[in-house]
N, C-alpha and C positions, 0 to 999 in steps of 0.2 A: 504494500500500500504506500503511496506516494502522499508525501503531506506535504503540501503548500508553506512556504515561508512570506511572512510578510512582513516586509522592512518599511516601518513606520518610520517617516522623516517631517519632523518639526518645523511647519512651513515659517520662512525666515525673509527679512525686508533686502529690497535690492536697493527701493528707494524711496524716499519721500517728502512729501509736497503739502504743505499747510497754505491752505488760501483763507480770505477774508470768511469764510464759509463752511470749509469742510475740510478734512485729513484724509490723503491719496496718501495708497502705500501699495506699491508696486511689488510683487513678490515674485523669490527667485524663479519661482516653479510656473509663471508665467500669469498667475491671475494676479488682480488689484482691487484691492480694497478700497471704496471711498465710505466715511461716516462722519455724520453731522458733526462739525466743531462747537457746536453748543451740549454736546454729550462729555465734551471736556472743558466743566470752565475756566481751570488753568488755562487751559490753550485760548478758550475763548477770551479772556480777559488779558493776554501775554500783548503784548508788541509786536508787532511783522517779525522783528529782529529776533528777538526771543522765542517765537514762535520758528523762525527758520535757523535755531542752532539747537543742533540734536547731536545726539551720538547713537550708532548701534551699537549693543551691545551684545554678547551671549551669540557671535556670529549670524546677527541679524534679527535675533527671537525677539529683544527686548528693545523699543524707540525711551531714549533718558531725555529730557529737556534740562539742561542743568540748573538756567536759571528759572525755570519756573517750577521746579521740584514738582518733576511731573514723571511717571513711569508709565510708559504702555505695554503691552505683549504681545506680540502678532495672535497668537494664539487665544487672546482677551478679545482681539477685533474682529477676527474671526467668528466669535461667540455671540457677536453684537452685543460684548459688556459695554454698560456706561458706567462712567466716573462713580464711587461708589462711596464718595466724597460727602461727609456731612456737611448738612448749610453751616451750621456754627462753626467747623475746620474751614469751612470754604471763607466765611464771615471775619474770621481772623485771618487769613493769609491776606485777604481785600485790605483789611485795614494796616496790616504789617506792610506790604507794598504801596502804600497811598504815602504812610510815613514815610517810608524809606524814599519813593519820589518826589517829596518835598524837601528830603533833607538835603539830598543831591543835585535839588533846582537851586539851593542858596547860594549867590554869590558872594564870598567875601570884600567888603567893601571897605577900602584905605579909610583910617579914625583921621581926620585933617588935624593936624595939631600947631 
């Protein structure tokens, strides 16, 4: 009797694309993922810039945003998880980067003496 082997491989990012909108993630095995960017409100709330600095990690399984202490997993997107992100975590990171954006809009300005 002949038994079949099957080699499960962990679909993994080739690449990816954050619009005003939505998060495209191209995978190696030829399909692509799009889902709504308001299913992540890190993402949705980040900066173009912020939003387009990622790293893959775990050879592709896992999208890091660093500055917006954000983790995705292809394998999450896959699933159609959303952000599983309390409003009060969500509530405090909002007001942690509102601060933080203000503190780093101040100019220091020469005291005339």
């Amino acid at each position: 009797m002949n038994s079949l082997v099957v080699e499960v491989q962990e679909a993994s990012a080739q690449s990816v694309t954050v619009s005003e909108d939505s998060l495209e993630v191209d995978l190696v095995d030829g399909r692509t993922i799009i889902v709504p960017l308001v299913w992540y409100p890190r993402l949705w709330y980040g900066a173009p810039e912020e939003r387009n600095y990622f790293e893959l990690i775990g050879d592709g399984t896992l999208i890091h945003w660093p500055d917006l202490d954000e983790d995705l997993s292809i394998s999450g997107l896959l699933a159609g998880r959303q952000s599983g992100e309390s409003p009060q975590s969500l509530k405090k990171w909002l007001e942690k980067r509102t601060t933080h954006h203000q503190e780093s809009d101040l100019v220091a300005t020469p005291i005339a003496m």
